[in-house]
N, C-alpha and C positions, 0 to 999 in steps of 0.2 A: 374483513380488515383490509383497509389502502395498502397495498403492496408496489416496491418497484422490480423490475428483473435486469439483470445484464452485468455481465463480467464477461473475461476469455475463452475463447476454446480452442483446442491443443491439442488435435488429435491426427491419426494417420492417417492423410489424404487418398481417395483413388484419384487416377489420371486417365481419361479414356478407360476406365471401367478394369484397370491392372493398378496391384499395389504399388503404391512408390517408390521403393525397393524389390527389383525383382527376386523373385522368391529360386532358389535350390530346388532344384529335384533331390528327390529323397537319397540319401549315400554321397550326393554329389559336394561335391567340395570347390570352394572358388578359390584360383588360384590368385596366391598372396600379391603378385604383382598388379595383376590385373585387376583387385580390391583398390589396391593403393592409387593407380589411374583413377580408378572411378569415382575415388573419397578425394582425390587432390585438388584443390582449387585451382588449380590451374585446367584443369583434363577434367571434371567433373561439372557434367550435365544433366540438371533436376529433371526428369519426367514432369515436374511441373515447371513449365517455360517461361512462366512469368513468375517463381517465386524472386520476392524483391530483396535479394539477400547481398550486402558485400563483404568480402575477405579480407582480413587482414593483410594476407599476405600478396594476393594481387589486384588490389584498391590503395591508389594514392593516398601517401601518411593524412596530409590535411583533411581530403575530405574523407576519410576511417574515422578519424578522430572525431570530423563531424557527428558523423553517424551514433556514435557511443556516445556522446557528451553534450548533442545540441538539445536532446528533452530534458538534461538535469535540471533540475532547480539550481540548488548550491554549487556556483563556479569554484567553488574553494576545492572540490573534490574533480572537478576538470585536469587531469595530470594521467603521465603515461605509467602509474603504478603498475595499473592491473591493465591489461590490455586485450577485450573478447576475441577468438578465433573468429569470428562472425557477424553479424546485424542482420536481422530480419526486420522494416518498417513491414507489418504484417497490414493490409487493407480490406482482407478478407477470414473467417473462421480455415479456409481453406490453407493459407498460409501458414495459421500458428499450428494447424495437425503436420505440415511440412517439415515445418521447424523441428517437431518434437520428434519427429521420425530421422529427422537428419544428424542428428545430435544423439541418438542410439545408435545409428549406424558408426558416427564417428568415434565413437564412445567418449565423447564428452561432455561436459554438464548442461545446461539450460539455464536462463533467468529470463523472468516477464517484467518488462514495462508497462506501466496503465497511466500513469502519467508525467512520472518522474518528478513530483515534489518530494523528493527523500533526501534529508538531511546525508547521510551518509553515503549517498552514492549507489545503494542496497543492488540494483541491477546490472551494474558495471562491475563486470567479474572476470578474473585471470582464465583466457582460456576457453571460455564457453560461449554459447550462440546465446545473445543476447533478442530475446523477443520485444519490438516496440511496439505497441497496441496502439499509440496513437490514432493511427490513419485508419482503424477500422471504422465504417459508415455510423458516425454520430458522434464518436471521439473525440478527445481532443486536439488533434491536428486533420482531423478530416475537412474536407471542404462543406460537409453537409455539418459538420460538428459546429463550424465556426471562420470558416474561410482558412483553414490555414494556421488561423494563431488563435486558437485556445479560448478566444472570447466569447464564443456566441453561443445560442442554442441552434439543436438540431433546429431541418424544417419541419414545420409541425407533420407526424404523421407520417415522416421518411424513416427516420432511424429508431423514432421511438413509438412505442404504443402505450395508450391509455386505456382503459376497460373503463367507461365511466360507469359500469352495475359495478363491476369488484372492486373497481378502486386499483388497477394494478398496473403499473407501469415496465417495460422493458428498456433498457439502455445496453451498451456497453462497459465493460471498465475503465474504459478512458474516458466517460462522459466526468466533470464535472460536475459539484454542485452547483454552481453557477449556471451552469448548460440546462441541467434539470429542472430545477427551479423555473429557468427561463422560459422552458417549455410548458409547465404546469402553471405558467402567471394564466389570471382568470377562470382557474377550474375548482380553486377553494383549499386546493392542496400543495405541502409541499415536503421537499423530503430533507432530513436534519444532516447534511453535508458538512464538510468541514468548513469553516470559517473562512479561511482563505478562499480564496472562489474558484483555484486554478488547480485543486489538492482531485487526481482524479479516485472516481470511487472505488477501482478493484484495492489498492492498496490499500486506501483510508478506514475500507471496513474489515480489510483482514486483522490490522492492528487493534479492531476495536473501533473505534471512529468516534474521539470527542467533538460530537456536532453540536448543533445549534438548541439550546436550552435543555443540552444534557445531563444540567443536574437533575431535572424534574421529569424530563420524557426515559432519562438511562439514555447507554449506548446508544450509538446508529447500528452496531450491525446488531441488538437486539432486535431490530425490528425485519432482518434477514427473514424470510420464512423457506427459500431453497435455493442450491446454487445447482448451476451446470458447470462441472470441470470434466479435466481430462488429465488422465493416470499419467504418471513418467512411461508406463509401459502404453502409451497409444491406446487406452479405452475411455471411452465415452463416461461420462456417469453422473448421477442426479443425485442429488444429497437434498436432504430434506427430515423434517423429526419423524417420518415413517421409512426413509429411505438411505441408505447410506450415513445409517447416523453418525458414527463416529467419525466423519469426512465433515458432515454438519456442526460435530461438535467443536471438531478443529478450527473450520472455516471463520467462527467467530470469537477470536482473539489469538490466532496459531501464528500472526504476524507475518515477514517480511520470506520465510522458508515454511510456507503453507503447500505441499506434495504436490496437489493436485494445480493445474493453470487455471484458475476460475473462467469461465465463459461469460454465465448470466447469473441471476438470480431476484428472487424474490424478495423484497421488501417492504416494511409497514411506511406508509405516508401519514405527514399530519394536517390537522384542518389549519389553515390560513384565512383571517379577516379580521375584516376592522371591527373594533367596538362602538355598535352603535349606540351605546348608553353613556360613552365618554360628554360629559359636558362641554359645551362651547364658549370658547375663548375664554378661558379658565385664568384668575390674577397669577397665582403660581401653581406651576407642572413639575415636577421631579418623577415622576413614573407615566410608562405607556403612551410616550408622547407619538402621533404618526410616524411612520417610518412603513420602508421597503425593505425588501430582501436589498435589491439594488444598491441602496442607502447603507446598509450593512456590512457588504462585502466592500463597499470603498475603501475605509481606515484599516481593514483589515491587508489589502494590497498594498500601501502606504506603508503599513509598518512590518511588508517582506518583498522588498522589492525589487525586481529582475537584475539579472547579472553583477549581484553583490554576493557574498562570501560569508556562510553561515557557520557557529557550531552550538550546537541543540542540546541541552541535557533537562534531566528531571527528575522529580521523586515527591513519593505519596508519602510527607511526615508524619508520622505517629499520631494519632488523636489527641496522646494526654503529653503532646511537649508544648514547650511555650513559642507557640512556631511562631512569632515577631522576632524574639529574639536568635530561634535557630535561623532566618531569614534576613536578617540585617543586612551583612555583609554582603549578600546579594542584589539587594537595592539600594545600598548605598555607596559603591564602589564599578558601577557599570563601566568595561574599559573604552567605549565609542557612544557619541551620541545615538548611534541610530541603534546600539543593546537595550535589549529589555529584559525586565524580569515580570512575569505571571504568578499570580498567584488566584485559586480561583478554589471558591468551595464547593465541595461534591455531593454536600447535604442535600435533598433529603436521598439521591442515588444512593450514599455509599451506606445508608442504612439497611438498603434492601437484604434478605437475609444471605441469600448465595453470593456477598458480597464481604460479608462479616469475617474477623478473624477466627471465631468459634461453627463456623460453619462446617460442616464435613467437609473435606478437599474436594472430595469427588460429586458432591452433590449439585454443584454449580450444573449450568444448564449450555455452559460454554464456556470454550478453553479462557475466555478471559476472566481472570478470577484477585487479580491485584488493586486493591483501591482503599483510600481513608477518607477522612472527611478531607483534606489537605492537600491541595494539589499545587505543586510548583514546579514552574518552569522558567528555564532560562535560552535566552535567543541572543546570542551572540552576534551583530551586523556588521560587517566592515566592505572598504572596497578595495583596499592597496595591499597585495601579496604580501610584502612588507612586512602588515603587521600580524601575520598568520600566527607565528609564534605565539605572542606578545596574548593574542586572545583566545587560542586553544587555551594556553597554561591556565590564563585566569579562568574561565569556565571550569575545565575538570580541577581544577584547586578547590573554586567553590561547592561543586555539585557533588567531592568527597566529603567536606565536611558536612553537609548536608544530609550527607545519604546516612550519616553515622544515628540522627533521629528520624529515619524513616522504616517503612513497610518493606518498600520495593520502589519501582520505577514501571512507568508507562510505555509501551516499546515505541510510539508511535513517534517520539522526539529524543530516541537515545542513537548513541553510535557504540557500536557494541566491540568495537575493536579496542577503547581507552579503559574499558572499567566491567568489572564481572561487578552483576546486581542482582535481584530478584524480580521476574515480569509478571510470577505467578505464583497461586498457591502451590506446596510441597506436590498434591498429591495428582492438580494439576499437571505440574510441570512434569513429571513423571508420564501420565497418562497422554499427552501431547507428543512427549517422544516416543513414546512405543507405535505410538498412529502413522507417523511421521517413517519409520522404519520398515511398518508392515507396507504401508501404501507403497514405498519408494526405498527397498533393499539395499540397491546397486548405489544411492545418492545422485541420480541423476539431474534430481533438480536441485539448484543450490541453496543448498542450507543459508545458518544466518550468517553474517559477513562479520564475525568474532577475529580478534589477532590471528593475525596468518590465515584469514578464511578454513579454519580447521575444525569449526564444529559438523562440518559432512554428516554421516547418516549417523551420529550420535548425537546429533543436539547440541541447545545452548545447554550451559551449565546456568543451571537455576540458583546461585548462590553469593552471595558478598565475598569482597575479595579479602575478607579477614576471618575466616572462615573454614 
């Protein structure tokens, strides 16, 4: 099977052949002062010399600010809310095992960036060392990713590899579909990325990843076949369906407060080409007209486009409602020209059986286990602060009435601070927190970003808010 690999790695660096924390002699105890020099931003020098990290507290406000906020997508979530003790632009595996070691020494939380298209802000967190993946070698802000901004593909052959016998590709999680793609034009294959072309892969397939002709292929991250992460407690480890299963089982649908930092991983690719049986210069064409990926991802940039102001909601209606009528108000009361609403069917995907409401909970083959025939979304656009108000209210007005005929909701376009929903089956959602618990006790790495960031090492609540 075509595979691709690459996501984060997070784990405890050596420096010069010593841990990056110097270790106790045994009995010996560090004296509290002399802790607090060494952990202070000011008085506090990494054994790694070049970790690229700034402080909160002695790095000027503007460009702090920068650092936290320049890879979001959604400027609407740009504000001094939540405010990280830290930034890591990580360029190296080396740096994100820093990170995670530095962040147990200071005992506070963790969050990973891979590309920052997140409606809600999901990496930007009170207090914690913020991981940016961008700039690792093929990412997207690396120079080999794309000069810098996000556009391009790696060089052939630098950051990414292809197996042309297995079919298997390696990236990072900040590679793009776009990036990917780019690199695989001319091989016959490609891999079903998000639509938007700038959506990077570690998050897009933790959430599940609605890619490209996902009713008929299923998920993106079904086509996962292993990842590499790295534990909150600084261990390496491979997950795969003989190895780390229950890490595995997470990894594909466990969303935005997945334990482990992903690194890499494996994935299925599909064939790409043209039909050579298409007739020439046809009177009238409605299907399968030429086209490019390239071609593809244009309208899709157009209609989310940089440095505007988003809010995102969703939900999987019911099979048996009359979903025009539960959906009206949603397309025909959009509050800005540049809002949309989606709607998009998940036949014949959501027939599959580990997908059904009669299915055993636990039978699913992966944490993501929420879906109908019925998929609707709402994309909220604006550019003036102004009307911030004006268009949260109307989104979650709509997306309540909405959710009262549906399943659940898709985590990958929700903001989980406005509204308690459902992401997953019962027996799911159960089994993903207990994963979530055993991996990561202490909550080091940050849970989902719920009212008041409070769901920590118990989880989202899996349930409607009438309930």
């Amino acid at each position: 099977m075509d595979t691709i690999s690459g996501f984060p790695k997070a784990i405890v660096p050596e420096s010069n052949g010593k841990p990056y924390i110097e270790e106790q002699q045994p009995g010996q105890q560090e004296p509290q002062q002399q802790k607090q020099q060494r952990l202070d931003p000011a008085t506090h020098h990494d054994d790694n010399d070049d970790l690229p990290i700034l402080y909160r507290d002695s790095t000027p406000r503007d460009e702090f600010l920068a650092a936290v906020w320049g890879h979001v997508f959604n400027q609407r979530q740009a504000t001094e809310a939540r405010v990280p003790r830290a930034v890591v632009h990580a360029t190296s595996t080396r740096h994100v095992l820093a990170a995670v070691r530095l962040a147990n020494e200071l005992g506070c939380r963790v969050s990973v960036r891979s590309g920052g298209h997140s409606w809600a802000g999901w990496s930007v967190r009170e207090d914690a060392i913020c991981v940016d993946l961008g700039g690792l070698p093929g990412g997207k802000y690396s120079l080999t990713g794309g000069g810098g901004d996000g556009h391009g593909a790696a060089e052939a052959g630098v950051e990414y590899e292809y197996d042309e016998e297995t079919k298997v590709l390696s990236c990072p999680p900040s590679a793009t579909g776009r990036m990917v793609n780019g690199f695989l034009e001319g091989k016959g294959r490609m891999f079903a990325g998000g639509h938007c072309p700038d959506v990077g892969l570690g998050g897009f397939l933790l959430q599940g990843g609605m890619g490209w002709n996902c009713k008929n292929w299923g998920w993106s991250c079904e086509s996962v076949l292993g990842i590499d992460a790295v534990t909150a407690d600084g261990r390496e480890v491979h997950a795969s369906p003989a190895e780390n299963t229950d890490l595995f089982w997470a990894a594909r649908g466990a969303g935005p407060a997945f334990k482990p930092n992903r690194t890499s991983g494996e994935a299925a690719l599909r064939p790409i080409h043209d039909d050579p049986n298409r007739p020439p210069n046809p009177i009238i064409q409605t299907f399968a007209e030429p086209t490019s990926l390239p071609d593809q991802y244009a309208p899709q940039a157009i209609a989310n486009p940089e440095g505007h102001r988003y809010c995102s909601e969703n939900a999987y209606v019911r099979n048996d409602e009359d979903v025009p009528a539960v959906l009206e108000e949603a397309f025909t009361t959009l509050p800005t020209r540049k809002a949309f609403a989606l709607y998009f069917g998940m036949a014949p995907t959501s027939r599959r059986a580990h997908y059904t409401a009669d299915a055993d909970d636990d039978a699913a083959s992966m944490a993501l286990s929420m879906h109908s025939d019925h998929y609707f979304a709402l994309y909220t656009v604006w550019e003036d602060a102004v009307d911030d108000e004006r268009c949260v209210d109307w989104t979650h007005r709509v997306i309540r009435r909405v959710e009262r005929f549906a399943e659940g909701s898709y985590l990958g376009d929700s903001d989980f601070r406005y509204r308690r929903t459902k992401f997953w089956r019962d027996g799911n959602a159960r089994r993903l927190m207990g994963i979530r618990r055993k991996w990561d006790p202490e909550g080091r790495v940050c849970g989902y970003l719920d009212e008041g960031d409070q769901s920590g090492v118990e989880g989202l609540r899996n349930e409607f808010e009438w309930e």
